[in-house]
N, C-alpha and C positions, 0 to 999 in steps of 0.2 A: 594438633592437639588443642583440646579448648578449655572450659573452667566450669563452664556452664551458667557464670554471671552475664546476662544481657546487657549488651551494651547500649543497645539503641531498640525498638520498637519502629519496624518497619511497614510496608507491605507490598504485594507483589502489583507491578507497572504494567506488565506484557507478559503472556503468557500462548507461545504457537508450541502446539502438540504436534508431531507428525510419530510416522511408524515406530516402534521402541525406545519412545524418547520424548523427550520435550524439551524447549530452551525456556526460561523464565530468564526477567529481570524486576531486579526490585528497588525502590527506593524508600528516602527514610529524609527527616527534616533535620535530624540531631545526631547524623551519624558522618566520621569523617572521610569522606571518598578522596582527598585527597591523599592518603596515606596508602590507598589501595595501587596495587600495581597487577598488570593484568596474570595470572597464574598464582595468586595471591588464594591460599582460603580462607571461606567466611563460614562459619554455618548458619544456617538459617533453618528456624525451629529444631535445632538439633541435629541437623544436614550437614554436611563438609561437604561443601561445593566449591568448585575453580572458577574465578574470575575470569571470562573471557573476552570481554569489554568493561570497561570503567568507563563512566561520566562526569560529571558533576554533582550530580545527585542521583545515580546507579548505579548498577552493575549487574552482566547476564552472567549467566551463568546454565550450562547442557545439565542434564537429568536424564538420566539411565532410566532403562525400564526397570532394570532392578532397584533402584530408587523409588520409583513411582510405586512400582509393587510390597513393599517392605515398609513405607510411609504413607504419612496422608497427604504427599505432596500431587496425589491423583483426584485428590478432595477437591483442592484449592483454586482457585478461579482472581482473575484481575480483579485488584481489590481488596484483596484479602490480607489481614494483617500476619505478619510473621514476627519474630526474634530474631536480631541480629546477633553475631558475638565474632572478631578479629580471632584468626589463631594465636593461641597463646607467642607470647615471648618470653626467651631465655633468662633475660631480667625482669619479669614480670609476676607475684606472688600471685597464690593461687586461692582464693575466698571461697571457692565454691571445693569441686571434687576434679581428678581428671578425668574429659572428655573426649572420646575418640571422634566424633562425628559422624561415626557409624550406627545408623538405629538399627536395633535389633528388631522390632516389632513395633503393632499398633495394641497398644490398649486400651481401654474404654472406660470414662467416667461412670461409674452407677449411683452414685450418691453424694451432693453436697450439701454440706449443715453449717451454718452462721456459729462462729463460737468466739461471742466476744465483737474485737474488728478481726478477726481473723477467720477464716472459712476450709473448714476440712473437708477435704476430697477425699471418696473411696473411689479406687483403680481398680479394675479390673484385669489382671492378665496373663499373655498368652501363657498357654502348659506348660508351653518347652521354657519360657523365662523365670518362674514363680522361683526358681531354686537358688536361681543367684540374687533375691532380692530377701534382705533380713532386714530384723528390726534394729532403729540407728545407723543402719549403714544408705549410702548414697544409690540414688539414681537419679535419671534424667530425663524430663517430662517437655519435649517443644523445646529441646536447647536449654531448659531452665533448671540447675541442680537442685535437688529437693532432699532431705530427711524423710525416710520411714519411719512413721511411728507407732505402727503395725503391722502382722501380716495376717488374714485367717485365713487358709487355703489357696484362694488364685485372687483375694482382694489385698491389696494393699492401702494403707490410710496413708495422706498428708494434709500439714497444717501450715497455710500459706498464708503469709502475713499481710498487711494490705498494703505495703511498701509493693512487694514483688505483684501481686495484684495490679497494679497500678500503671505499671514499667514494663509490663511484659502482656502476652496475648491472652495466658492465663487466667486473668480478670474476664474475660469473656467467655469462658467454659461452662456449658450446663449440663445437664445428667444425658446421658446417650451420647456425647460428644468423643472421636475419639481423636489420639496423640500419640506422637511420633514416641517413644518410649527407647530407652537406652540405658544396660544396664552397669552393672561396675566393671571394668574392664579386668580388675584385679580378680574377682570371681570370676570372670572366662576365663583369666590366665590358670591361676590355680588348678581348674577341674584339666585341663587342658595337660597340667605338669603332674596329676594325678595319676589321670587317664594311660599316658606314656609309663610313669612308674609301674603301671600294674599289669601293662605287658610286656 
């Protein structure tokens, strides 16, 4: 489980693809490797991946096809920056929203407009997700928990501060671009204890 607060601003080292799969490793300048131990998760842009090697300054980590197909982690190429974030701990408050590290889908930047220092994104997304996504309630964009502060139809608005901008991979999003997206896990739960009630 994670928070969805980025702890470090990474990007991917190594990247060998083979048949239904891939292994990445990623590293990061401000992030503590020392603390990682191997079977450890991280997510990375929104990901819950298993450490299967630590460094000193990485850590790999296998990638499912299902992964790859379900995210843009089929995007991404050496080089490429990510968001890091530690699994939550027991002692540890929660700032953002909880995050399972399970993305639901990609959806798609269509619109960003300067408001202020601050810069609102329209989201695009997928059919099957738009229902669990309200206005004021949380989701999760690249591992980064974010406020809805719209919804019309299958767009969603957010209003990203230039702190998180900054800190996270975010800052580098332009219109057609798309993101690992995750929604509120308490809406899956819900429909999920609905769905059962009404048969």
């Amino acid at each position: 489980m994670f928070t969805g607060i980025i702890q470090a601003l990474g990007s991917i080292k190594t990247k060998v693809a083979y048949d239904k799969g891939a292994v990445f490793s990623f590293t990061a300048t401000n992030f503590d490797f020392s603390s990682i131990a191997i079977g450890d998760s991280i997510a990375v842009n929104g990901v819950c991946l298993t450490a299967v090697e630590v460094g000193s300054d990485f850590f790999t980590a296998d990638v499912s096809q299902e992964t790859l197909d379900c995210s843009i982690f089929s995007q991404l190429e050496q080089g490429a920056a990510v968001n890091l974030e530690k699994a939550l701990r027991l002692n540890q408050g929660i700032d953002g929203h909880l995050v399972s590290g399970h993305v639901d889908g990609i959806a798609q930047v269509s619109e960003q407009i300067s408001e202020g220092e601050s810069t609102r994104f329209k989201i695009n997304a997928p059919d099957n997700l738009v229902k669990y996504i309200a206005r004021k309630g949380s989701v999760c964009i690249n591992g980064v928990s974010l406020t809805v502060n719209s919804i019309v139809g299958n767009t969603f608005d957010l209003n990203i501060v230039p702190h998180t901008l900054s800190v996270t991979t975010l800052g580098e999003l332009t219109i057609g671009d798309q993101v690992n997206l995750e929604v509120d896990i308490i809406a899956r739960h819900l429909e999920q204890l609905l769905n059962n009630k009404e048969s």
